[in-house]
C-alpha positions as CSV (number, residue, x, y, z in Angstrom):
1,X,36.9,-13.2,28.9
2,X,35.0,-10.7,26.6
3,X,32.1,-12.5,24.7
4,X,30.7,-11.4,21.3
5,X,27.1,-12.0,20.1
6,X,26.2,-14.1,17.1
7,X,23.1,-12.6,15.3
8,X,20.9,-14.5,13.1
9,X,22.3,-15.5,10.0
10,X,25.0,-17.1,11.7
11,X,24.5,-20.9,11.6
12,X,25.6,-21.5,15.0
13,X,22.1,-20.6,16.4
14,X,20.5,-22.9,14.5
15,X,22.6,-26.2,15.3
16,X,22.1,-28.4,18.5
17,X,24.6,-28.1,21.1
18,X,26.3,-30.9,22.6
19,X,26.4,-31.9,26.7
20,X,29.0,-30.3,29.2
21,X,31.1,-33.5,30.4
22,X,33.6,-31.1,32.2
23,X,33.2,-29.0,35.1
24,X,35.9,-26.8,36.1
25,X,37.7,-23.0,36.1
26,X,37.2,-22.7,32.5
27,X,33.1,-23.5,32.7
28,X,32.7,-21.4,35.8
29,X,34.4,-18.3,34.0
30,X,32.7,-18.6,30.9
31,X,29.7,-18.9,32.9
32,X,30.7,-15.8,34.4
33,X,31.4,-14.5,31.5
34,X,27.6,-14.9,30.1
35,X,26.0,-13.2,32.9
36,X,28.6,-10.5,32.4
37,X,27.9,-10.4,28.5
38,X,23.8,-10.5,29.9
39,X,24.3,-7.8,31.6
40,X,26.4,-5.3,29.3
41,X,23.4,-6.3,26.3
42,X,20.7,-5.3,28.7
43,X,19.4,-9.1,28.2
44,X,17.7,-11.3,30.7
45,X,18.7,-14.6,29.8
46,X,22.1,-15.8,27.3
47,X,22.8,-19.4,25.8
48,X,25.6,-20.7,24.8
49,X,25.4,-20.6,20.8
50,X,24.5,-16.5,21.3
51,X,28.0,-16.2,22.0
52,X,29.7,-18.9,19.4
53,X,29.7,-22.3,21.7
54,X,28.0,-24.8,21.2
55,X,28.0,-26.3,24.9
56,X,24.5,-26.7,26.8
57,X,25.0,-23.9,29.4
58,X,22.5,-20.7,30.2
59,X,22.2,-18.0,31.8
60,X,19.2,-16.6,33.3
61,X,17.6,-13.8,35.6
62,X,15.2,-15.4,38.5
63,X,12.4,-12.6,37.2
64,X,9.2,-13.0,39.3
65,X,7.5,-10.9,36.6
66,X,8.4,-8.8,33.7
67,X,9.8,-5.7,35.8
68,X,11.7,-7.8,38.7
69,X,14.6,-5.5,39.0
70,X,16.1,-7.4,41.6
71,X,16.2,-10.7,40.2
72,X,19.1,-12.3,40.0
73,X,21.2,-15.1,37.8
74,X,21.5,-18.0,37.8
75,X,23.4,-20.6,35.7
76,X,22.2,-23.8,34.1
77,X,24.9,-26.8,32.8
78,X,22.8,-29.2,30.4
79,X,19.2,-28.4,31.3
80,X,16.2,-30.3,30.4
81,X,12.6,-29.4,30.3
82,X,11.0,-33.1,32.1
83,X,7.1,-31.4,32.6
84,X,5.3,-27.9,31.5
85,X,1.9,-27.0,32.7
86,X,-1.1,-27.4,30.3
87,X,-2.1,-23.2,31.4
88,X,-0.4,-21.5,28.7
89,X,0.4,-17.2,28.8
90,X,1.1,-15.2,25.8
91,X,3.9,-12.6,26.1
92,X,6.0,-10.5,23.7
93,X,9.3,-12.1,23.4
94,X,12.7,-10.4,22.0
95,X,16.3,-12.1,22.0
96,X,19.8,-10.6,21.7
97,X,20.6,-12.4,18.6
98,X,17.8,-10.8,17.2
99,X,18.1,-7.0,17.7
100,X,14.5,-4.7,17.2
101,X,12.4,-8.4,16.5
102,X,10.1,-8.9,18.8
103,X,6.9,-11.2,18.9
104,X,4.3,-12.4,21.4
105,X,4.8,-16.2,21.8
106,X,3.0,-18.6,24.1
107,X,4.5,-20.9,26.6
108,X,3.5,-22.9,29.5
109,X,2.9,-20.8,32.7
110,X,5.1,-23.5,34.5
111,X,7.9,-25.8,34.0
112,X,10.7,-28.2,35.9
113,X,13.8,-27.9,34.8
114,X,16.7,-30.7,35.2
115,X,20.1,-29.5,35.0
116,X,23.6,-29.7,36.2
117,X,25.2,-27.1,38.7
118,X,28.9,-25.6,37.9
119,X,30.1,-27.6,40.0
120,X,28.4,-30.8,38.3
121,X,25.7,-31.6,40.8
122,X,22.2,-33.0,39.5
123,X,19.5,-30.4,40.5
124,X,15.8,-29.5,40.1
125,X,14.2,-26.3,39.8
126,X,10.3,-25.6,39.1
127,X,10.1,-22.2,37.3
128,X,6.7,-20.1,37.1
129,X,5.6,-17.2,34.7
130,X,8.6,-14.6,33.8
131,X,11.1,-16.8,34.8
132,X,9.5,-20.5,33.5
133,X,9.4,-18.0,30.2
134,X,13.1,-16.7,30.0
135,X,14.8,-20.6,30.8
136,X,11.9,-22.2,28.1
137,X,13.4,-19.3,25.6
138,X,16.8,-20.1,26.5
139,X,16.9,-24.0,26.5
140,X,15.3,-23.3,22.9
141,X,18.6,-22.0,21.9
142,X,20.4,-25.2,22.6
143,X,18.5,-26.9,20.3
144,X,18.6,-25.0,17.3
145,X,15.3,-22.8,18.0
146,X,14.3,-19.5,18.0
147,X,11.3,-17.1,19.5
148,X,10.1,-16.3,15.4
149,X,9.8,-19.9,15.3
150,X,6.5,-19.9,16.9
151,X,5.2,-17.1,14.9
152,X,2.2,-17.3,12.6
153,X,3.4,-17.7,8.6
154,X,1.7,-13.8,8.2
155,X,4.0,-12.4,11.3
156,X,7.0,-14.1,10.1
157,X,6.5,-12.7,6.7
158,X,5.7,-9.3,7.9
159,X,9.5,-10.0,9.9
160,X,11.2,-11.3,6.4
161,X,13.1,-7.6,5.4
162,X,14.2,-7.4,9.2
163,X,15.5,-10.5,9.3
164,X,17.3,-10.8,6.0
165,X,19.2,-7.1,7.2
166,X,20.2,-8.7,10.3
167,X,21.7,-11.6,8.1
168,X,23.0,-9.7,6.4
169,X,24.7,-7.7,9.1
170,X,26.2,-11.0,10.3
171,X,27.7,-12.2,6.7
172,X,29.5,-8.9,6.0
């Protein structure tokens, strides 16, 4: 299954996603299929809407820190953020469906993370730094937000020419 990005401009990353109900062959190879399309876009995390479906699934490297090499993914069906620490870190951010954007964006330094396996199974991870960062970005995704949403007015203004060419990119 070859995946294509969605860039913004395309609506798709701006609409909430619905809950997996089904867990089967078809989740587990498009979940495949994510880390695959991760990989190939030198990314280190992937939702759902990136690629045109609007199901709560992502993908996401383990990353101790910002040059963990060996991390590896993982896959997350219908996560929920239930606590984030009050210690905050600022870090520059980028995102596949936003290609040559980047911006420093502060998140918690920590957070727990509810989700469903492939397989369907209720689990429970706690997250810290790089990695807390990466499934905070992600699970933004499935509900319609974006990194430059966190932006100051004067940065996203700064952004405006960039991001109207990528639109545009995306609507030719």
């Amino acid at each position: 299954m070859q995946l294509q990005l969605r860039f913004y401009g395309d609506r798709i990353l701006r609409k909430v996603c619905d809950p997996v109900t089904v867990f089967d062959a078809d989740l587990r190879a498009f979940a495949e299929a994510m880390i695959e399309t991760m990989f190939r876009e030198q990314g280190i995390g992937l939702a759902g809407p990136q690629v045109g479906v609007r199901k709560r699934v992502i993908v996401a490297l383990r990353m101790r820190d910002p040059e963990d090499a060996e991390a590896q993914p993982v896959a997350l069906v219908n996560p929920k953020v239930t606590n984030r620490s009050q210690e905050t870190w600022i870090f520059e951010e980028g995102c596949l469906s936003l290609p040559g954007i980047r911006g420093e964006v502060m998140r918690a330094e920590r957070a727990t993370v509810r989700y469903q396996d492939l397989e369907g199974e209720a689990q429970e991870l706690e997250a810290e730094g790089m990695f807390a960062r990466i499934l905070l970005h992600e699970i933004d995704h499935l509900d319609g937000r974006l990194f430059i949403d966190y932006l100051s007015a004067a940065k996203k203004s700064l952004l405006k020419p960039k991001l109207r060419e990528i639109a545009s990119r995306e609507s030719a």
